[in-house]
C-alpha positions in Angstrom: -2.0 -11.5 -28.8 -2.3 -14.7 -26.8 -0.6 -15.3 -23.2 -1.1 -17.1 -20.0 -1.3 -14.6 -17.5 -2.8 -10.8 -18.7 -2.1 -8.3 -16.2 -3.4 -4.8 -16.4 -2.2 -2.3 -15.0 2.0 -1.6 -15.0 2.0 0.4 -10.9 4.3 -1.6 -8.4 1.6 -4.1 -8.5 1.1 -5.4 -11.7 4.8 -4.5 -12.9 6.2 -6.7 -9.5 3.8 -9.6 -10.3 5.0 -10.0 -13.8 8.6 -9.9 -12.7 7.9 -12.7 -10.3 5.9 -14.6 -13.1 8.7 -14.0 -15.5 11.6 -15.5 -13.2 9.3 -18.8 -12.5 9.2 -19.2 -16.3 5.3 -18.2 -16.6 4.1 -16.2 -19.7 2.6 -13.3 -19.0 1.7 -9.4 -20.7 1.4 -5.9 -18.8 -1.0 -3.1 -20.0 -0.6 0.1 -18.5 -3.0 3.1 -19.9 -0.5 5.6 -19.2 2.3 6.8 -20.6 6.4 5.3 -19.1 7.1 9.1 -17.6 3.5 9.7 -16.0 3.9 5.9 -14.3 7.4 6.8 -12.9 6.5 9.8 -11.4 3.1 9.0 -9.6 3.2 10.2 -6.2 2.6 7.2 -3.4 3.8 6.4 -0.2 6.9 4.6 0.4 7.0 2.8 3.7 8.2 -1.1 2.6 7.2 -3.9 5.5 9.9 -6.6 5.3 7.5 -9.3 3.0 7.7 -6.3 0.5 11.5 -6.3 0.9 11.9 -9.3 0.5 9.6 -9.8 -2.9 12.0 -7.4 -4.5 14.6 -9.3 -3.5 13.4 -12.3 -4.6 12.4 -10.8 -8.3 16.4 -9.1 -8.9 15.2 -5.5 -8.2 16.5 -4.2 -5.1 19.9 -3.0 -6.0 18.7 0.6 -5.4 16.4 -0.5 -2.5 19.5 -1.8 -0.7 21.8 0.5 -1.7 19.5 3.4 -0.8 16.4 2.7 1.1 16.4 4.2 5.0 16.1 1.0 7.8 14.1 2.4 10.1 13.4 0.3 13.5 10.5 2.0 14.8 8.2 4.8 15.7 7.5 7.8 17.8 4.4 8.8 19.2 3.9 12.4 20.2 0.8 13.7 22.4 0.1 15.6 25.4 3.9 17.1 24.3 5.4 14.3 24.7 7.5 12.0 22.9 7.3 7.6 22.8 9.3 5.7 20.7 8.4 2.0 20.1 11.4 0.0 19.4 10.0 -3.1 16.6 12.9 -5.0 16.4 12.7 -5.5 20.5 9.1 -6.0 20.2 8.5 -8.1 17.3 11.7 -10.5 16.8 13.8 -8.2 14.8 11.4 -7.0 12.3 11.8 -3.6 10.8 10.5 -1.4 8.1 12.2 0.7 5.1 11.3 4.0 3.4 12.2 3.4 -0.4 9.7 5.8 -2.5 7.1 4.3 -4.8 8.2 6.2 -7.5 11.9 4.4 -7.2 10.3 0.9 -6.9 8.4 1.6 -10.3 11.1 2.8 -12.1 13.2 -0.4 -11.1 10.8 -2.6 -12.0 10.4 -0.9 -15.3 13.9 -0.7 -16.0 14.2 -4.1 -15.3 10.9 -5.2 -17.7 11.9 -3.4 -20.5 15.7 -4.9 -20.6 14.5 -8.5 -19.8 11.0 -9.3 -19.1 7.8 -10.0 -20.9 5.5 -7.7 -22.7 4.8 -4.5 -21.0 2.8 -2.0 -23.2 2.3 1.7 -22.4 -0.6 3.7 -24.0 -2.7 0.3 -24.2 -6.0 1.5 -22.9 -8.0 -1.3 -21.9 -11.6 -1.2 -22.9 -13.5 -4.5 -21.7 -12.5 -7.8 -20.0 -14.8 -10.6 -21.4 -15.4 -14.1 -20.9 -13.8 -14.5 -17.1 -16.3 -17.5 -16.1 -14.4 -19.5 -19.6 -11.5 -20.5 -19.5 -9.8 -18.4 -22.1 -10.9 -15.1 -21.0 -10.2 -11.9 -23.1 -8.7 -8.5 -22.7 -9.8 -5.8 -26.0 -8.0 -2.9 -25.8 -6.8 0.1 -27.8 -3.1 0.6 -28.6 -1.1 3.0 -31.3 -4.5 4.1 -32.6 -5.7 0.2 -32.8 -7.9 -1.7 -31.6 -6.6 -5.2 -30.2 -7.3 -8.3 -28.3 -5.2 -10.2 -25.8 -6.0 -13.8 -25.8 -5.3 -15.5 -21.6 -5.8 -17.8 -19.7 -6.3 -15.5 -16.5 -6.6 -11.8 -15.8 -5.1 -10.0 -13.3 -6.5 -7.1 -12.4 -3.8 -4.6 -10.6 -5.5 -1.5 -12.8 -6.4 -0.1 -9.6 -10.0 2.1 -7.9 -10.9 3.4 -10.9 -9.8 0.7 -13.2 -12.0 -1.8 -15.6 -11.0 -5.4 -14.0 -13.0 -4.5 -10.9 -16.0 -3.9 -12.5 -15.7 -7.2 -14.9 -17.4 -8.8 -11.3 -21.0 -8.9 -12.0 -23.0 -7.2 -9.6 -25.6 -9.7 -8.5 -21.8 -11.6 -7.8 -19.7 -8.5 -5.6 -19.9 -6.9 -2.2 -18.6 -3.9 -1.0 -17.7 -2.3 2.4 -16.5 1.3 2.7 -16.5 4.2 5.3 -15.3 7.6 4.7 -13.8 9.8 7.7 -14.7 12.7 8.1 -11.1 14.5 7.6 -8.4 14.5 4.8 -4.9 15.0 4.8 -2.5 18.3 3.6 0.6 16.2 1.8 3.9 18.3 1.2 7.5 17.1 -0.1 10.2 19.7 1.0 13.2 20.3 0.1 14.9 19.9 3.5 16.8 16.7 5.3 14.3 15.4 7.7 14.2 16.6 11.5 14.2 13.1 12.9 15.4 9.4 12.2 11.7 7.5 12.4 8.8 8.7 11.5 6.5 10.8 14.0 2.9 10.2 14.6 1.3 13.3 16.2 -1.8 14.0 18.0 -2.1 17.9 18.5 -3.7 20.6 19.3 -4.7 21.1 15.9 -4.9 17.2 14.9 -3.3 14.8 13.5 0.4 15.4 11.8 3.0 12.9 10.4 6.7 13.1 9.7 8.1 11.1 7.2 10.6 11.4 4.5 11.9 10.3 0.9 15.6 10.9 1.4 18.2 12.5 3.5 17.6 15.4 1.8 13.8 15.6 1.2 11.3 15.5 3.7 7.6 14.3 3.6 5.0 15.1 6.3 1.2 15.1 6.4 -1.6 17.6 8.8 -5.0 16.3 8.8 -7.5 19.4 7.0 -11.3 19.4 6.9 -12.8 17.8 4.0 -13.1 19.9 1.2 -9.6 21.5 1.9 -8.0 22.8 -1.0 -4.4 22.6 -1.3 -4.5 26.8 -1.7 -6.0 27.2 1.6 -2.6 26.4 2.9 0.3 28.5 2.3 3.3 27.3 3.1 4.1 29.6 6.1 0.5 28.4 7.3 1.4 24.7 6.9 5.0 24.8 8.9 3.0 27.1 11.8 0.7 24.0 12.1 3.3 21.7 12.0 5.4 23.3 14.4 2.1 23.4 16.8 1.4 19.8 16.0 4.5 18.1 16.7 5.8 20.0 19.6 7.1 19.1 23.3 8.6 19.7 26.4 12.1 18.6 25.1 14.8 20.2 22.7 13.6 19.9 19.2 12.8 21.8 16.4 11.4 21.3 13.4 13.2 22.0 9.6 11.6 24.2 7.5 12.5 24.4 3.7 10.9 24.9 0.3 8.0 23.3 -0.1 7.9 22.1 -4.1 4.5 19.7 -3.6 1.1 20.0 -1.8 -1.6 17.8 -2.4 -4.8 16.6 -0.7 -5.8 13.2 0.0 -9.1 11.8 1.1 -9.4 9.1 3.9 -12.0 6.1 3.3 -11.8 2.7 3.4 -13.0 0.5 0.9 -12.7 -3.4 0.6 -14.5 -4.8 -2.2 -15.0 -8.8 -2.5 -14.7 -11.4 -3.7 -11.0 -11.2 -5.2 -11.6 -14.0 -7.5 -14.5 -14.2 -10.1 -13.9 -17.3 -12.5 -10.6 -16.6 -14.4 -10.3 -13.0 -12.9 -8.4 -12.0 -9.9 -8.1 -8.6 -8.3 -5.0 -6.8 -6.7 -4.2 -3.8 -4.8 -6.2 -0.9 -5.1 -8.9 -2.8 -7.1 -10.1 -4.9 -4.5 -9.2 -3.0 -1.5 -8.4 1.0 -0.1 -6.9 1.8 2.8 -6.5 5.1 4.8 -2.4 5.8 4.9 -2.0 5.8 8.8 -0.8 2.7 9.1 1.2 2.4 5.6 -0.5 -0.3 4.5 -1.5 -0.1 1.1 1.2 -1.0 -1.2 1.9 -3.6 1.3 -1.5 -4.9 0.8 -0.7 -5.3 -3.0 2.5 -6.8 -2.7 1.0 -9.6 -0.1 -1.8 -9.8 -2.7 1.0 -10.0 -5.4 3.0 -12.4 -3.6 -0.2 -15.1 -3.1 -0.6 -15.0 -6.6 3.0 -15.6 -7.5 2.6 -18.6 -5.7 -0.8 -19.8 -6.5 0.8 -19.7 -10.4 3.8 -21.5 -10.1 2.0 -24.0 -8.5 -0.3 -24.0 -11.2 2.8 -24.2 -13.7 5.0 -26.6 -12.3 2.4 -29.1 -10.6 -1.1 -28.1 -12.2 -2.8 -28.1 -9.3 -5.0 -24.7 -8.6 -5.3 -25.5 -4.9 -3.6 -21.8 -3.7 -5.5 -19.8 -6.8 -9.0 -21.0 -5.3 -7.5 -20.2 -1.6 -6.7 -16.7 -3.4 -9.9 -14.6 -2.4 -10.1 -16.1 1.3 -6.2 -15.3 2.1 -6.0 -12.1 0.5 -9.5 -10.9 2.3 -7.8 -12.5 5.8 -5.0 -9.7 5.7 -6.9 -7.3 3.7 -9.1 -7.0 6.6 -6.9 -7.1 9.6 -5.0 -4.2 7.9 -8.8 -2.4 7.2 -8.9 -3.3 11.2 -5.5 -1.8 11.9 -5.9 1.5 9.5 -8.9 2.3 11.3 -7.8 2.3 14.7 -4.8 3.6 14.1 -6.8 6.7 12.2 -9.5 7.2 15.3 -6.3 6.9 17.9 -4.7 10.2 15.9 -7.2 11.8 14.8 -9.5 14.9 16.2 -13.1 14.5 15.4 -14.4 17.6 13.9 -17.1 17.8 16.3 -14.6 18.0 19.2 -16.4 15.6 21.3 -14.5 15.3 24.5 -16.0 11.4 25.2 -13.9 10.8 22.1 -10.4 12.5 23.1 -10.4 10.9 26.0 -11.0 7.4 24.5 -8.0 8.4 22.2 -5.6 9.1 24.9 -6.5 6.4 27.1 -5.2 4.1 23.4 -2.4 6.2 23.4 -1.7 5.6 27.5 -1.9 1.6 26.6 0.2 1.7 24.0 3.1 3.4 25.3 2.5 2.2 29.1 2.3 -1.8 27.8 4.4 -3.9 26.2 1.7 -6.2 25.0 -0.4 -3.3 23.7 3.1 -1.6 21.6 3.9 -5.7 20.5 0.2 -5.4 18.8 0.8 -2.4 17.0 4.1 -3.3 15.7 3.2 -7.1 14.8 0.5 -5.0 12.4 2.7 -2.1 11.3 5.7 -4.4 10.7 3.7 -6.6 8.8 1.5 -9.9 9.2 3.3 -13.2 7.4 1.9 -14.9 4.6 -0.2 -17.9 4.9 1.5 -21.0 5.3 1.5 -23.1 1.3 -0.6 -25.8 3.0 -3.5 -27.5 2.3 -7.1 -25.9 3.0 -7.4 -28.4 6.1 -3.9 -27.6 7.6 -4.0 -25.1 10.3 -0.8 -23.9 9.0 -2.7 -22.6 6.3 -3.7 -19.5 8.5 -2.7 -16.1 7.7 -2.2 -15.2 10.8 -0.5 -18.4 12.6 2.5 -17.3 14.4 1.3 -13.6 15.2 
């Protein structure tokens, strides 16, 4: 097989990149090692900044998204049982955010793939990626009990932590920076409309808690457990006891309790591996970069990542130029890292240390205090959670170049 663009791995990463490569008239192939079903129902969260929006958009599939995804215009903050909203629209220019679930995206793109798109095979294992630092790199991988080679001229690698691309980066060549926290969190879907319009972030007696949700009828909230927690250790009656405890306050409100049909357990740790470019390889999502899910930000980070490449390739095709691929590595890495930044204080804000240390608790409410007493303090937290805006296509010398101009 012989294409321009490989692209391995078919999540909402590498499926989203090829429909934006297809609709700019680039040639491109997706392996994905698993099977179409297993894709479409992998669990992930589902809280869209507008850039992400608006990339579906762009590539034809947010019929659904628009049709069904929940607007939401802000947050609420609970602690010391009591309740903050922070409005984002008021506080950042009329930006919002929308809860559309992974699983829908996927299946969109997919649909839309397989009816017109380029090559997108399931099952194809991939083995080895070879011959980056040439220019006609290759991908071997096995498929319908063969053995085969894809033939590019890049690779993208959106085949996520535990994936091959990432490890095509020589060693002597890579750096990595991670930290693990010392807690975890207790996921649940339920079968019950959510108790509130905007999601809650907690900070309880017991720790941290999060209310979120997948539809009007299902709900999806989060308590931070020990590491090492087992999602046994938690029967249900247990987990709606905690989360009663951790969300309440001195108002009228109750939370809704219903079946709970998922439980799973998630471990918090950053991880930011770079560079995201090594000859004719370049790294997306979860393959270059993990972040902890307080502040929602990694399938945002992929689709940024995503959307720079998109760019950097039609540039490539329609002008030749490779000016935004080389910028590739340093723009990603300017918003991967202000969103490792934003993740981890927005983790230590909301979350008790298991030593208890009181220093600590009362470093985490005097955050909370600033937030929700200053305007300035709630406009930084939902410039971040909102979403930071692409860098400018300039030229490396223009300052509109910056990621972050206009913040």
């Amino acid at each position: 097989m012989r294409t321009a663009v490989g692209i391995i791995g078919g999540g909402p990463a590498g499926l989203l990149l090829a429909r934006l490569l297809h609709r700019a008239g680039i040639d491109c192939v997706v392996l994905e090692s698993r099977t179409r079903a297993y894709v479409e129902q992998r669990q992930r969260a589902g809280m869209l900044e507008q850039g992400t929006v608006d990339a579906l958009r762009e590539c034809g599939a947010a019929a659904r998204l628009d049709a069904e995804g929940l607007v939401h215009h802000g947050i609420e903050l609970r602690f010391d049982r009591e309740r903050h909203h922070l409005d984002f629209p008021a506080l950042t220019g009329g930006r919002t955010v929308t809860i559309y679930a992974q699983t829908e995206i996927v299946k969109d793109l997919v649909a839309l793939q397989l009816a017109d798109g380029p090559p997108l095979l399931f099952g194809a294992d991939v083995r080895a990626v070879e011959g980056v630092e040439s220019g006609t790199p290759l991908v071997r991988f096995a498929h319908e009990g063969r053995e085969r080679t894809l033939s590019c001229d890049w690779v993208v690698g959106c085949d996520g932590f535990h994936g091959v691309a990432r490890d095509a980066v020589p060693a002597a060549v890579r750096r990595t920076y991670e930290h693990e926290y010392p807690y975890s969190w207790l996921g649940i879907l339920a079968d019950v409309p959510p108790s509130c319009d905007e999601l809650i972030y907690a900070r309880g007696p017991g720790g941290f808690a999060l209310h979120s949700m997948r539809s009007p009828t299902v709900s999806r909230l989060y308590l931070q457990v020990p590491n090492g927690t087992g999602a046994d250790d938690w029967p249900d009656e247990r987990v709606w006891d905690e989360l009663d405890a951790r969300f309440a306050i001195d108002a009228d409100w109750r939370l809704r309790r219903g079946p709970i049909t998922s439980k799973t357990v998630t471990a918090m740790r950053s991880h930011v591996r770079e560079p995201m470019r090594h000859g004719r390889l370049l790294l997306a999502g979860d393959a270059a970069h993990i972040v902890p899910p307080t502040g929602a930000k990694g399938l945002n980070l992929a689709v940024s990542d995503v959307r720079l490449l998109a760019r950097g390739f039609a540039e490539l095709h329609h002008g030749g130029s490779t000016a935004l691929l080389d910028r590739y590595s340093r723009d990603s890495l300017e918003r991967v890292w202000h969103a490792t930044r934003f993740s981890y204080d927005m983790t230590r804000m909301l979350h008790r240390q298991p030593d208890g240390d009181p220093f600590d608790e009362r470093l985490q409410l005097a955050r909370l205090r600033r937030i929700t007493a200053s305007r300035p303090a709630a406009a930084e937290l939902a410039a971040h959670y909102t979403g930071l805006p692409l860098p400018a296509a300039a030229g490396p010398g223009d300052p509109a170049a910056h990621p972050l101009r206009g913040v």
